[in-house]
Every structure is written in C-alpha cells, then in structure tokens.
TIVO-2410 file (N, C-alpha, C; in nm, 3 decimals):
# residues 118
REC num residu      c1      c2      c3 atome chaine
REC   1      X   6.679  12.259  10.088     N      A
REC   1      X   6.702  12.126  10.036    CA      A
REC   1      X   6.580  12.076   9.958     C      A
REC   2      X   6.450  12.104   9.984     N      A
REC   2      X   6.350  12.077   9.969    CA      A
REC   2      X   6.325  12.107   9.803     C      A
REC   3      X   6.399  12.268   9.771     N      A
REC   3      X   6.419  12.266   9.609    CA      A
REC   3      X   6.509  12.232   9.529     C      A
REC   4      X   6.569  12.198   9.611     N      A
REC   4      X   6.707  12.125   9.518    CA      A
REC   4      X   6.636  12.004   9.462     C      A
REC   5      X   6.563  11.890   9.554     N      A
REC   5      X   6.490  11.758   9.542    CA      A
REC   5      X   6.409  11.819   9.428     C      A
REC   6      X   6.309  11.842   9.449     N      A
REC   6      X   6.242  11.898   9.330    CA      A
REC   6      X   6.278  11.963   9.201     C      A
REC   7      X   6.407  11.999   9.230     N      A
REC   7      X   6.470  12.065   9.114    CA      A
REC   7      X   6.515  11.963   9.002     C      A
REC   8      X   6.581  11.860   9.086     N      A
REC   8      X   6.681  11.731   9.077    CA      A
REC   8      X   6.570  11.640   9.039     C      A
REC   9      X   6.428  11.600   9.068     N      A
REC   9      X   6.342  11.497   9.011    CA      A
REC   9      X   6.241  11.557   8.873     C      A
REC  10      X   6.210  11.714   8.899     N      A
REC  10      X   6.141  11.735   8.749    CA      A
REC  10      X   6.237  11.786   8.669     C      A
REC  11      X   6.353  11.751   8.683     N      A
REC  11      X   6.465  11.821   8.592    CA      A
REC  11      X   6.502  11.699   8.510     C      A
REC  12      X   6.534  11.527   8.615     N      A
REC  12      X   6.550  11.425   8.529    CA      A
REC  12      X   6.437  11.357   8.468     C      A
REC  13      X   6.299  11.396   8.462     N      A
REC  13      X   6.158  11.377   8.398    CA      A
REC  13      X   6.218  11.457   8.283     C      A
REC  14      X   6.254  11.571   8.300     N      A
REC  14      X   6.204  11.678   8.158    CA      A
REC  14      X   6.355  11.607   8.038     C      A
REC  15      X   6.451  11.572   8.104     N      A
REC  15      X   6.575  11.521   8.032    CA      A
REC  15      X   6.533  11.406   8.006     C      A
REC  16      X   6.476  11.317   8.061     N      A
REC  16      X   6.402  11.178   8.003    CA      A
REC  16      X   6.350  11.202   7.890     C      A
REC  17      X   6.216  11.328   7.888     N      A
REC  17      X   6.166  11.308   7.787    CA      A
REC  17      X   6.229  11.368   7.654     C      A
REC  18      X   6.361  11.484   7.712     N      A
REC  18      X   6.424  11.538   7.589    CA      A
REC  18      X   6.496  11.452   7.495     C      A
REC  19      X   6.531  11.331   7.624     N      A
REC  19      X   6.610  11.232   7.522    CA      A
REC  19      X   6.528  11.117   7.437     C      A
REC  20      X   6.392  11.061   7.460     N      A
REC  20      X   6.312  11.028   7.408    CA      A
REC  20      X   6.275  11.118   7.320     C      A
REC  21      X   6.262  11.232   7.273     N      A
REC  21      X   6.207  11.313   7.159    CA      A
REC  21      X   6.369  11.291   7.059     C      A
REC  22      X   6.481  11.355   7.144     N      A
REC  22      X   6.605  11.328   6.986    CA      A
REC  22      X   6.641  11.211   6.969     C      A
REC  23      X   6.602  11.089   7.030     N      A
REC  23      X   6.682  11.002   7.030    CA      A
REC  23      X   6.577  10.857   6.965     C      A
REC  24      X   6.450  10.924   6.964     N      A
REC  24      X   6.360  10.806   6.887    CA      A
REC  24      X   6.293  10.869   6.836     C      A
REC  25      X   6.225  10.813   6.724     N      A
REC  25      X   6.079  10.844   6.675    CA      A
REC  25      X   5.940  10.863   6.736     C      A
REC  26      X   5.951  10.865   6.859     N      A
REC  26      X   5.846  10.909   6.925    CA      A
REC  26      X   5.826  11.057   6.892     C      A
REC  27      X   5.630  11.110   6.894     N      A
REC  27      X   5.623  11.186   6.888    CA      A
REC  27      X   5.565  11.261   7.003     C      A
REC  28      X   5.597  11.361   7.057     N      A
REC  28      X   5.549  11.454   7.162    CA      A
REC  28      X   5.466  11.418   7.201     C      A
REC  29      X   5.347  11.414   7.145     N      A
REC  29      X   5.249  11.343   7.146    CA      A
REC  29      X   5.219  11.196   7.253     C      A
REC  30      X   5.295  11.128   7.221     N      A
REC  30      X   5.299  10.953   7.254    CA      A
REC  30      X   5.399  10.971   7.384     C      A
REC  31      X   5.476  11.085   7.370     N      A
REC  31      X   5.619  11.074   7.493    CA      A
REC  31      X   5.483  11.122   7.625     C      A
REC  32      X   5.422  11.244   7.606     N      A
REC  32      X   5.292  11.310   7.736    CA      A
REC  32      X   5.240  11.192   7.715     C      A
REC  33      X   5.154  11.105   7.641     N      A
REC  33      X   5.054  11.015   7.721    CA      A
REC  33      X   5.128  10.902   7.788     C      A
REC  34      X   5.279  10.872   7.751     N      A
REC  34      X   5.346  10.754   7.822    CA      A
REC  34      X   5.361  10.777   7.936     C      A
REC  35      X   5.408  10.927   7.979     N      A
REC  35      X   5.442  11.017   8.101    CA      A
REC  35      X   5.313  10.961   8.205     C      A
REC  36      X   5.206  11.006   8.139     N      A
REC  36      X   5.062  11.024   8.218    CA      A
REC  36      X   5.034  10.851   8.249     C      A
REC  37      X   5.041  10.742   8.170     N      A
REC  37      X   5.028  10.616   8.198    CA      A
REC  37      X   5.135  10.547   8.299     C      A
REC  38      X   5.256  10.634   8.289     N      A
REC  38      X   5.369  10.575   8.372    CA      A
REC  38      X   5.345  10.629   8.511     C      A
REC  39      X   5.314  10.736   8.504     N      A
REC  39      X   5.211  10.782   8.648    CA      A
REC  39      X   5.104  10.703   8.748     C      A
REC  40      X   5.012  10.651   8.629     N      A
REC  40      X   4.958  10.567   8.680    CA      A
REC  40      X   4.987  10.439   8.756     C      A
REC  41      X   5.066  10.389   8.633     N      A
REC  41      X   5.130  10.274   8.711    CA      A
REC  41      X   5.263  10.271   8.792     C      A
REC  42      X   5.318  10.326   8.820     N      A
REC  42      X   5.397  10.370   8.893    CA      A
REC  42      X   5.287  10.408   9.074     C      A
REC  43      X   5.163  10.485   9.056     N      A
REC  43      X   5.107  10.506   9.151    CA      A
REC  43      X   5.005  10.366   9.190     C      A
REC  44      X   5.022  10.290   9.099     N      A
REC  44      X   4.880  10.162   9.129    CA      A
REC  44      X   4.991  10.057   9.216     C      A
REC  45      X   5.131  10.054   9.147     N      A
REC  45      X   5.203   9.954   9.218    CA      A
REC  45      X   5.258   9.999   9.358     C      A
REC  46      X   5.267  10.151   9.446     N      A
REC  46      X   5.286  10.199   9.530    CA      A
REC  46      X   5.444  10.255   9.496     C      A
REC  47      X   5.512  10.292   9.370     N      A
REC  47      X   5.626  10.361   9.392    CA      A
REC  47      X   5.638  10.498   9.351     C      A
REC  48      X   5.509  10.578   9.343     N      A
REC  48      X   5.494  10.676   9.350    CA      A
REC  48      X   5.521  10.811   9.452     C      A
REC  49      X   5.394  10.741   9.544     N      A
REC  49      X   5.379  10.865   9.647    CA      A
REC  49      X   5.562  10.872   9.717     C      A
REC  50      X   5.559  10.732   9.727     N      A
REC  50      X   5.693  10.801   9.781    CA      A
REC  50      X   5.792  10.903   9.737     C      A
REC  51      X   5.772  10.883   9.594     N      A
REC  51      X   5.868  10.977   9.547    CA      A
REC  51      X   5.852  11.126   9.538     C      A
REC  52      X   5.639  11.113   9.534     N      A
REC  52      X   5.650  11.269   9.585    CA      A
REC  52      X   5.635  11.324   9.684     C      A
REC  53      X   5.665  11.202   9.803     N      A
REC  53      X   5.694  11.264   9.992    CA      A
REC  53      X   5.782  11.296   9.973     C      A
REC  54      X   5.913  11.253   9.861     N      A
REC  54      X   6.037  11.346   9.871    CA      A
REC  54      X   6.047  11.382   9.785     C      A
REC  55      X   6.027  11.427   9.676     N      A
REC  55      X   6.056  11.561   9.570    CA      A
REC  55      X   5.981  11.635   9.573     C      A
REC  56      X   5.801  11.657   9.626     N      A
REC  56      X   5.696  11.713   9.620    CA      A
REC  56      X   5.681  11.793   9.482     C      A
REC  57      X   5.686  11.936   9.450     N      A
REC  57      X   5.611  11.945   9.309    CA      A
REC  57      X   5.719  11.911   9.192     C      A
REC  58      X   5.824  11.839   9.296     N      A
REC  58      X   5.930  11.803   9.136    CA      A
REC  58      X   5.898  11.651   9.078     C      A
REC  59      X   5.783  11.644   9.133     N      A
REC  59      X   5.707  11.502   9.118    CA      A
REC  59      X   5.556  11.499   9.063     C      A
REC  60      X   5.505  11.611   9.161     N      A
REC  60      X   5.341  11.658   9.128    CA      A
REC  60      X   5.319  11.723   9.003     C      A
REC  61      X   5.432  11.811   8.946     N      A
REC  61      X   5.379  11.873   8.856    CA      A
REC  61      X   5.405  11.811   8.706     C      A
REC  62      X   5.534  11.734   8.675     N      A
REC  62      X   5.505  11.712   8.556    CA      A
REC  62      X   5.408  11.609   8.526     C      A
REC  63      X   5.357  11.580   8.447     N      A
REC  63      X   5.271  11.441   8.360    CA      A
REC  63      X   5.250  11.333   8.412     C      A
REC  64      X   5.373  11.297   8.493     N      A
REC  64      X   5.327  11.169   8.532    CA      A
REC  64      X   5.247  11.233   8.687     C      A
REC  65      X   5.297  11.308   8.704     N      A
REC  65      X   5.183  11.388   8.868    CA      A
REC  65      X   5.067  11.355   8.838     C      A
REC  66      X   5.033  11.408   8.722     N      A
REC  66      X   4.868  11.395   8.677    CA      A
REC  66      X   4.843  11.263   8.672     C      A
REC  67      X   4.873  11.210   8.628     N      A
REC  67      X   4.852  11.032   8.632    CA      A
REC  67      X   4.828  10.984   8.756     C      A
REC  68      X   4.965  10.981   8.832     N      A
REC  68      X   4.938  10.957   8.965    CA      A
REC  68      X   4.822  11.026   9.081     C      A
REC  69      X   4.802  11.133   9.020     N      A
REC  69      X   4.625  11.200   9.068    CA      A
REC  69      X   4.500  11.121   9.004     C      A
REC  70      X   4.533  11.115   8.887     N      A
REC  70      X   4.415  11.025   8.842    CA      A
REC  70      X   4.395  10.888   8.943     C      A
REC  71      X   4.499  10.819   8.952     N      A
REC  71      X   4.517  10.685   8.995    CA      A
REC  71      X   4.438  10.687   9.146     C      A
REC  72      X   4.505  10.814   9.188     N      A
REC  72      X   4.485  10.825   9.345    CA      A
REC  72      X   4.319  10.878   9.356     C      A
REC  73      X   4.287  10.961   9.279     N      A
REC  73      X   4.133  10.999   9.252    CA      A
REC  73      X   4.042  10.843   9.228     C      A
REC  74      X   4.104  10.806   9.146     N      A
REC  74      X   4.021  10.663   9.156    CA      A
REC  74      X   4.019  10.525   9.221     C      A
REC  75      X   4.120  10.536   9.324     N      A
REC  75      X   4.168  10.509   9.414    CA      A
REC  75      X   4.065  10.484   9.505     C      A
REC  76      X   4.056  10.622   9.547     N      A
REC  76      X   3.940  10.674   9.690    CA      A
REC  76      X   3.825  10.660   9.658     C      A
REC  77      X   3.777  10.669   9.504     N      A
REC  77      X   3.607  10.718   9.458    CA      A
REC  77      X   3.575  10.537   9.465     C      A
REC  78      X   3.675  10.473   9.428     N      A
REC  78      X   3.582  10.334   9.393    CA      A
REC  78      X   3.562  10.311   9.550     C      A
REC  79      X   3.672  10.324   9.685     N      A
REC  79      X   3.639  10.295   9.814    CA      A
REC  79      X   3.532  10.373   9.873     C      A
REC  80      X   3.494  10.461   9.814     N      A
REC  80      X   3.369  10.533   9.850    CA      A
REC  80      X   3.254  10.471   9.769     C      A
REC  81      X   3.235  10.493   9.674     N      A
REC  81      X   3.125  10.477   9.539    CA      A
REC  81      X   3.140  10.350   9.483     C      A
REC  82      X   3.186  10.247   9.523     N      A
REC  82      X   3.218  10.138   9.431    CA      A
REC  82      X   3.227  10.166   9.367     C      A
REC  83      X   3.204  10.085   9.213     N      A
REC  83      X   3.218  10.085   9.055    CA      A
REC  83      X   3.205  10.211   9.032     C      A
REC  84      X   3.149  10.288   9.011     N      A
REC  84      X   3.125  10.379   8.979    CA      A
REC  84      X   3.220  10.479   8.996     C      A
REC  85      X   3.285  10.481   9.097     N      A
REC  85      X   3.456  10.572   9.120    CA      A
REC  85      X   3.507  10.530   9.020     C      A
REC  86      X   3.535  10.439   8.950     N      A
REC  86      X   3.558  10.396   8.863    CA      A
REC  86      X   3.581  10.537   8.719     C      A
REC  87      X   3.460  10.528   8.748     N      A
REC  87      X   3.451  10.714   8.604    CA      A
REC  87      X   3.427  10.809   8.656     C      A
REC  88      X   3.376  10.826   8.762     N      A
REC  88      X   3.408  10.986   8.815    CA      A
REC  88      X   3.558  11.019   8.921     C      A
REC  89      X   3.612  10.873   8.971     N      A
REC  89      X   3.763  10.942   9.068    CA      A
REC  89      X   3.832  11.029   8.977     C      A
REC  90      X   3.871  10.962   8.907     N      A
REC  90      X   3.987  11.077   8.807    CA      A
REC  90      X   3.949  11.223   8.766     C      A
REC  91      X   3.854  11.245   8.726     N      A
REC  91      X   3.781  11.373   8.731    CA      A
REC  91      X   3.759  11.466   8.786     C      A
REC  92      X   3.679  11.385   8.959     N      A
REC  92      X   3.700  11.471   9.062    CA      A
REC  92      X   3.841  11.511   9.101     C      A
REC  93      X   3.929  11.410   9.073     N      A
REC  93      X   4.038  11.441   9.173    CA      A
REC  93      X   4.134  11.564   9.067     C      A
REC  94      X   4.121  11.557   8.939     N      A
REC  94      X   4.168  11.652   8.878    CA      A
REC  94      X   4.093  11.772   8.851     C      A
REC  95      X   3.986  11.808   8.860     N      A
REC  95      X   3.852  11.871   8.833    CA      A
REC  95      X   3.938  12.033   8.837     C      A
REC  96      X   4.006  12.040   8.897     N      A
REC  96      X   4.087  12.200   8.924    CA      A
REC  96      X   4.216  12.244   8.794     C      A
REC  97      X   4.324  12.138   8.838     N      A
REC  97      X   4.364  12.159   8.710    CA      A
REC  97      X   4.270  12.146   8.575     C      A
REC  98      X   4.213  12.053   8.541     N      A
REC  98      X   4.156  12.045   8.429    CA      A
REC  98      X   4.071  12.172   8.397     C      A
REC  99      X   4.003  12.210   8.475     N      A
REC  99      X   3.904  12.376   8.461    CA      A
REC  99      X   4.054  12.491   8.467     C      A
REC 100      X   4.174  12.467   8.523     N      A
REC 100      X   4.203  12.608   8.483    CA      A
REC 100      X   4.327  12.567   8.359     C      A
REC 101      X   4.367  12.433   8.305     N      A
REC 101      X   4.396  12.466   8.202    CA      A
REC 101      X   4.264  12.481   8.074     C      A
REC 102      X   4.179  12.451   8.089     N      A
REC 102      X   4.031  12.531   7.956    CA      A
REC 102      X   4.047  12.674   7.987     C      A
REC 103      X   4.028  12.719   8.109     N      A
REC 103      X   4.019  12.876   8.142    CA      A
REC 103      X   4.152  12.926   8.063     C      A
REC 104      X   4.261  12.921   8.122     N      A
REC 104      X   4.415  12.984   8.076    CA      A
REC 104      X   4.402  12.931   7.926     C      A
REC 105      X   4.357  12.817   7.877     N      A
REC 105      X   4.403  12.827   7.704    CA      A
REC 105      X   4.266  12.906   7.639     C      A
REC 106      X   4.125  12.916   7.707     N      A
REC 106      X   4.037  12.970   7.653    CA      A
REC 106      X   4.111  13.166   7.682     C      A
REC 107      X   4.183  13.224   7.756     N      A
REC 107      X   4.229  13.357   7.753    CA      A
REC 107      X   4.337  13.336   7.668     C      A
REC 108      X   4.417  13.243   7.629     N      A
REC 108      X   4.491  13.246   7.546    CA      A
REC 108      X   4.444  13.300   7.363     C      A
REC 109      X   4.350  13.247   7.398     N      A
REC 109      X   4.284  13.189   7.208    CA      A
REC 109      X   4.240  13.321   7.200     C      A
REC 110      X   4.200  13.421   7.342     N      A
REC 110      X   4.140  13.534   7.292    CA      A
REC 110      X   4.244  13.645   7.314     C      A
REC 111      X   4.340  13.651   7.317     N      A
REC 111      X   4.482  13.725   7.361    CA      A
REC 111      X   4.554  13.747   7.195     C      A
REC 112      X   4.567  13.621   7.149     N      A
REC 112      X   4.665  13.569   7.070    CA      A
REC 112      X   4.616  13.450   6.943     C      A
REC 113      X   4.649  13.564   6.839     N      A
REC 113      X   4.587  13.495   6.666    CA      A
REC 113      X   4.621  13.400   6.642     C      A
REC 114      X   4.623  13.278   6.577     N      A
REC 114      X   4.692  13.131   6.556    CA      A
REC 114      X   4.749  13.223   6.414     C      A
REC 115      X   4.832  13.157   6.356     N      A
REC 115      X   4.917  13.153   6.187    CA      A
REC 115      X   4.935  13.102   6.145     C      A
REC 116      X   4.887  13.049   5.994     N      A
REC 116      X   4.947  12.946   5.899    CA      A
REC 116      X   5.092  12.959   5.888     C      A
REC 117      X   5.176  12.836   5.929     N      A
REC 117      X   5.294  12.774   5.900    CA      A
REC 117      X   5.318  12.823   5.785     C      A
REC 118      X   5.300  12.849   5.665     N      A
REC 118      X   5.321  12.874   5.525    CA      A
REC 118      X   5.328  13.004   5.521     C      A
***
C-alpha cells in the first residue's frame, strides 16, 4: 500500500506540472522553482510533513520535497544557531543531494558531448 501512496502523490505532482507546461505559458523553468517555493510554504504553514508521513518518497522526491527540506533545514539551524540558520539550514540540510547531483552531472559532462541544435 505504501507504493501505491507514493505512486498516487508523485504521479499527481508530475501531472500538475504536465498540465501547467501544455496548458500555460509557463516555462519549465518557472513551473521547478514554483514546485520548490510551494514546498516551502506548504512546509512553513505545517501541511507538508503530513503529507510525506503518508506518501513518503511520493512526496520527498519531487521539487517540492526539496523545498520542504530546505524549510525544515532552516527550521532546526535558526533553533540551534539563531540568525544565522538562517543561511546555512538549507544547505546543511540538503548538502547530500546537492553534492551528488554536481557529482552525477559532473560524470555526465564527461561521458557525453553536448550538440548544437542546428
């Protein structure tokens, strides 16, 4: 049951954003950073975590996951560090993903040639 939930919550994220890409002028671009801000706030007002006590990575992993890590990273750092959690929570709390997507796109770049469109 546990992947069905997850199946069923990053499945209506990824159809959200398919229908925001054919259905407006938004660009790819603007649809990931809305994802990542709606994360946030979604995790600052408390209707987050709940949703990923029950969908778990059908919640954690797309875009707005990351958001809601940021939120929660800065969350804890300012109750630890005062102000200053402020600019390092989000960082720390992503510090893993962020180092292995540089790693995986830095083996990418050396795997695989880019090509002019033309």
């Amino acid at each position: 049951m546990e992947y069905l939930r997850a199946f069923f919550v990053g499945g209506l994220l990824c159809l959200i954003g398919q229908i925001l890409i054919d259905k407006t002028m938004l660009t790819p671009a603007r649809i990931l950073v809305s994802y990542v801000v709606a994360g946030v706030i979604l995790s600052a007002v408390g209707l987050y975590q709940p949703l990923v006590d029950w969908a778990g990575a059908g919640a954690t992993v797309p875009l707005t996951g990351f958001g809601h890590i940021l939120a929660k990273g800065v969350r804890e750092a300012v109750r630890e560090d005062g102000f200053l959690g402020v600019l390092i929570g989000g960082l720390k709390s992503c510090a893993a993903g962020i180092s292995a997507a540089v790693f995986f796109g830095f083996l990418a770049s050396l795997v695989f040639r880019s090509k002019d469109k033309a």
